[in-house]
C-alpha positions as CSV (number, residue, x, y, z in Angstrom):
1,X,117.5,-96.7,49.8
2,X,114.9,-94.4,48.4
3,X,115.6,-92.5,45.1
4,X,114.5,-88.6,44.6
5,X,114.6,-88.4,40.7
6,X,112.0,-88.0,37.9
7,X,112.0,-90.8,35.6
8,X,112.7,-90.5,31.9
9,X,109.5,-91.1,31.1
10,X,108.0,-88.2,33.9
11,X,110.7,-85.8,32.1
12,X,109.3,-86.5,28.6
13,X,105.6,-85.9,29.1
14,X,106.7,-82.6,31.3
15,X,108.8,-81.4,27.7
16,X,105.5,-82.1,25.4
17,X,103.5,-80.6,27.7
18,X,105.6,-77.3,28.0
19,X,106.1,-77.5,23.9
20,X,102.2,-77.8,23.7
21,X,102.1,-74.9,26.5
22,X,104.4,-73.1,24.4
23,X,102.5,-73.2,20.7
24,X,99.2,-72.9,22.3
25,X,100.4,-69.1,23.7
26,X,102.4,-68.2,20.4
27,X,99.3,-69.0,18.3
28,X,97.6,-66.9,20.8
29,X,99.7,-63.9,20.7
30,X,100.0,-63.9,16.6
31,X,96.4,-63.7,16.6
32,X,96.1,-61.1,19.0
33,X,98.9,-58.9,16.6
34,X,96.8,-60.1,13.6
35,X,93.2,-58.9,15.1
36,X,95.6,-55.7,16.8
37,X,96.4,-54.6,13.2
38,X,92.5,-54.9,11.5
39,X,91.4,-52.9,14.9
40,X,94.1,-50.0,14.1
41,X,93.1,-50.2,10.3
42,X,90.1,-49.9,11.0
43,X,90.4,-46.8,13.5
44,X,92.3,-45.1,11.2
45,X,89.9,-45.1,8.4
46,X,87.0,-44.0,11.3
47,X,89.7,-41.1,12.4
48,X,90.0,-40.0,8.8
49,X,86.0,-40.1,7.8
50,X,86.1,-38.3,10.9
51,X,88.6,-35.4,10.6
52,X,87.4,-35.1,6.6
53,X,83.6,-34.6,8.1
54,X,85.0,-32.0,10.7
55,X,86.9,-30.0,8.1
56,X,83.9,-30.1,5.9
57,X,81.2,-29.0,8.7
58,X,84.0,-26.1,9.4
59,X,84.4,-25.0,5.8
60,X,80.8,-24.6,5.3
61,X,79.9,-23.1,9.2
62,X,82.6,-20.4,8.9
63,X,81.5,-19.8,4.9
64,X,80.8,-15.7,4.0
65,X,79.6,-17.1,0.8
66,X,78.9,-20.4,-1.0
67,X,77.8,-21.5,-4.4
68,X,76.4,-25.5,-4.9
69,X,76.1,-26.9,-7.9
70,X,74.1,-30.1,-7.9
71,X,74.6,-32.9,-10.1
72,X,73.3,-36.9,-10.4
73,X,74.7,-38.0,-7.5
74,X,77.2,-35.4,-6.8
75,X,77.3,-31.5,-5.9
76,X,80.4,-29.2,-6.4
77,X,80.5,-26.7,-3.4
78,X,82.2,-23.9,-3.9
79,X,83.1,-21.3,-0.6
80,X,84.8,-18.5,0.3
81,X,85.5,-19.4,4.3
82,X,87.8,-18.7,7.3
83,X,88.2,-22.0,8.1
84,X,92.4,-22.4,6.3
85,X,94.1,-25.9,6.5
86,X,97.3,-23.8,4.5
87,X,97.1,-20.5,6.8
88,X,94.9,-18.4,4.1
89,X,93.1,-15.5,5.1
90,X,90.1,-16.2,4.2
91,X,90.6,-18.8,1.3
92,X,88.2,-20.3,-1.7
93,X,87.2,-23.8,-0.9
94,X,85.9,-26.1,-3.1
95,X,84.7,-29.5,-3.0
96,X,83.7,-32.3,-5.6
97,X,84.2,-35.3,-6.6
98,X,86.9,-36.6,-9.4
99,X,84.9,-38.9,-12.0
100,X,87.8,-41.2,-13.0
101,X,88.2,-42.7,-9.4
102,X,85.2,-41.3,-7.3
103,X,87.4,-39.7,-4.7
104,X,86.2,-36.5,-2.9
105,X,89.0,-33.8,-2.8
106,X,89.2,-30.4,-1.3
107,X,90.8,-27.4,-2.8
108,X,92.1,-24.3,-1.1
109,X,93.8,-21.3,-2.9
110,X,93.9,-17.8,-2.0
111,X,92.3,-16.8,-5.4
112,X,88.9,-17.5,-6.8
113,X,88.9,-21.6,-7.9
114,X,87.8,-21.9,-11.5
115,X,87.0,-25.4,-12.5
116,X,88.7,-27.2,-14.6
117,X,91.7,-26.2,-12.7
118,X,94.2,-24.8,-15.8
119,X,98.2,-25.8,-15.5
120,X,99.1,-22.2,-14.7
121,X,96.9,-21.8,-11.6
122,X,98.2,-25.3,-9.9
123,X,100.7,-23.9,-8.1
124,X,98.2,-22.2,-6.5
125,X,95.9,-24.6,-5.4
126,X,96.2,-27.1,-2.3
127,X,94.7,-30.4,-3.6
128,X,93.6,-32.7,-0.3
129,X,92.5,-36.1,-0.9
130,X,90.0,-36.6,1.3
131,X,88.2,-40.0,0.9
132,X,87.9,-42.5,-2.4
133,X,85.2,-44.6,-3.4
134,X,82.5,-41.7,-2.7
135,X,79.8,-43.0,-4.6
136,X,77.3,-39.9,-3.5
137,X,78.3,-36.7,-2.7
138,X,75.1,-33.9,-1.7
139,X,74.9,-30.5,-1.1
140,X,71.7,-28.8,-0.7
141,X,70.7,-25.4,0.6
142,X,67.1,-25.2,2.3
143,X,64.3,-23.5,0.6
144,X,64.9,-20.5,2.9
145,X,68.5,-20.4,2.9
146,X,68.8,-21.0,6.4
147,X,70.6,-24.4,6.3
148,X,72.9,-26.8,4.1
149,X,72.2,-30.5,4.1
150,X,75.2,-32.5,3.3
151,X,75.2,-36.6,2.5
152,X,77.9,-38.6,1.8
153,X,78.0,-42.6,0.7
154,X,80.7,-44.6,0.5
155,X,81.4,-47.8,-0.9
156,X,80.4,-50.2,1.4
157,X,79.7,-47.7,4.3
158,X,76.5,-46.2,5.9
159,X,76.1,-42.5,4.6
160,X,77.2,-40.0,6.6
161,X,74.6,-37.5,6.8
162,X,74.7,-33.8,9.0
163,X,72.9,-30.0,8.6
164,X,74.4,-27.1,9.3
165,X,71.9,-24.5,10.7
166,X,71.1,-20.9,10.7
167,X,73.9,-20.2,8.1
């Protein structure tokens, strides 16, 4: 009489080999979540250079008038524009950079932005926070007037540097 069964010992190897099977892939797929996470981080923060950058290159292309202030390593830039993150026609803009924690902000308000910003006029100013640890912050008109320079360094980062031309 022949038998058709798997031995214990056939049964037992199959179960450590499907448990080893089984915390080889699970390792595998928390690892992929963990790298899946840093890769989204890390988009995000190249979305969000990004779209600052863009709203920047579109304050100062649509400008009627600017004023640039330079400093050490940072520049205040001071526009009127059409470019309106808030719906303003035609809005004062200003950009710099707040000393206590080096992040570059924008400011939008319907009426001319006067710096420091006094308690009364607040309310109407938009305040964005556009990126932190800016340790340089440039603005510079050319000689002729016919195009602004703009570099940007951030901790850790390679500087972001465009020109705007025929202003």
């Amino acid at each position: 009489m022949i038998k058709r069964a798997f031995t214990l010992v056939e049964i037992l190897v199959s179960v450590v080999l499907l448990g080893l099977i089984s915390i080889f892939t699970s390792s595998l797929i928390y690892q992929t979540n963990d790298n899946n996470k840093i890769y989204e981080k890390k988009v995000k923060e190249i979305s969000k250079v990004d779209t600052v950058i863009d709203t920047l290159y579109r304050d100062i292309l649509q400008s009627t008038s600017n004023d640039i202030k330079s400093y050490n390593r940072y520049s205040i830039l001071k526009l009127k524009s059409k470019n309106s993150l808030y719906g303003i026609e035609e809005p004062y803009i200003s950009w710099l950079v707040l000393k206590q924690d080096n992040t570059l902000v924008r400011l939008e308000s319907a009426s001319k932005i006067t710096l420091p910003l006094k308690n009364e006029l607040l309310a109407n100013v938009f305040m964005d926070k556009a990126l932190t640890s800016c340790e340089h912050f440039s603005i510079n008109l050319s000689k002729d007037k016919k195009s602004i320079l703009s570099f940007i360094k951030l901790k850790d980062k390679k500087p972001i540097i465009f020109e705007i031309v025929n202003l």
